[in-house]
N, C-alpha and C positions, 0 to 999 in steps of 0.2 A: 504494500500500500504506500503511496506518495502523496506526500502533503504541501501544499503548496498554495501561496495567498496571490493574486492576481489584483489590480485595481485599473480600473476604468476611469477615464477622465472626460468629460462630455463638452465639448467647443463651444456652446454656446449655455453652460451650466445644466446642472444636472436636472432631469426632465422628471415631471412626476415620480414620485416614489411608487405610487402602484402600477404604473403604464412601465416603470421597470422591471418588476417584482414580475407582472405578465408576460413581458417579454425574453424576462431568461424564464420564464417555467416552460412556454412555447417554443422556444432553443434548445429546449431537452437539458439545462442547466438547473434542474432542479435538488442538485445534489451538496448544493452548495449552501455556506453560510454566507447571507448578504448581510454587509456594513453599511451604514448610508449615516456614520455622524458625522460625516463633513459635505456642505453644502455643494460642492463641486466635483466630488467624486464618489465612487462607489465601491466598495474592495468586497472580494469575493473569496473566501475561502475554502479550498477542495482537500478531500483526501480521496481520491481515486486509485481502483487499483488496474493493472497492467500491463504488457511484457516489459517496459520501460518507461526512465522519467521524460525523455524526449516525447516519445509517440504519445504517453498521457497529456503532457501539457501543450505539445502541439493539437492535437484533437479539441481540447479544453481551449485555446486561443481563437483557433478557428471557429468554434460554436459562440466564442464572444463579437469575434468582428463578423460572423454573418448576423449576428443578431442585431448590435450596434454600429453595423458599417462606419460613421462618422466618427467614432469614439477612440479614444488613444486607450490602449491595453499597453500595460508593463506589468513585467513579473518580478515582486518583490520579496518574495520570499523562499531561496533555494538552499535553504542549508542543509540537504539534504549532499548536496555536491561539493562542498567545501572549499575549492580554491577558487579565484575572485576569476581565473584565465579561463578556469573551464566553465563557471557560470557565465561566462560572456559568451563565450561559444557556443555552447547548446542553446543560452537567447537567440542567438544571432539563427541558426540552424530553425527552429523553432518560427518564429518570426518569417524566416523566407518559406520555409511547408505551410504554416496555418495562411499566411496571403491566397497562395492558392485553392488550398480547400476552403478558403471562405471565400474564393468570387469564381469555383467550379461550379458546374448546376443549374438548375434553374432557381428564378426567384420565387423563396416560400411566402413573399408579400398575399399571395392571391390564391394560392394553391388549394381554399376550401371554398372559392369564392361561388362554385358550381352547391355549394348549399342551401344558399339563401339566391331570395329575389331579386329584383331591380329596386325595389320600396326599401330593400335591408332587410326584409322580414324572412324566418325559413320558411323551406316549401313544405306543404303539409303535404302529411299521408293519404 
């Protein structure tokens, strides 16, 4: 198991606390402990388990920037890897895999939009 804290920082201040709270539980992020005492950002803490700490927290990165596309993600908490060369490195590694698995795919904006109506409303049975 890997533990690792993650915080989100949002460009234009951080947006509704429950339109976030909805939005990582619908990223499949629901495994997480959310922070939200500071007004500008939102730190996320995981313990995930995994074949490694790479592929856990790249997966975990990428379900944040598909979620919050606009949002700056930094990992700050690895002490699980202990010297400062190789936490840069596995960042850096991390950072170039989750870019792309967060902008492969189609966009999940719309993808239950075949639900409901044109009014908003769902289609009855």
């Amino acid at each position: 198991m890997f533990e690792f804290e993650i915080v989100i920082s949002f460009p234009d201040g951080k947006p509704d606390e429950a339109a976030v709270l909805d939005t990582l539980f619908q990223a499949g992020l629901d495994d997480t402990i959310v922070g939200t005492g500071r007004p500008d950002v939102i730190a996320l803490s995981f313990k995930r388990n995994g074949p490694n700490l790479e592929q856990v927290l790249t997966a975990a990165v990428a379900q944040i920037m598909a979620a919050f596309p606009s949002a700056s993600v930094q990992i700050v908490d690895l002490a699980v890897l202990g010297d400062v060369k190789g936490k840069a490195e596995v960042i850096r590694r991390v950072r170039a895999a989750a870019v792309q698995k967060a902008t492969a795919g189609d966009d999940a904006a719309a993808s239950q939009d075949f639900l409901y109506r044109p009014d908003g409303l769902p289609w009855s049975a």
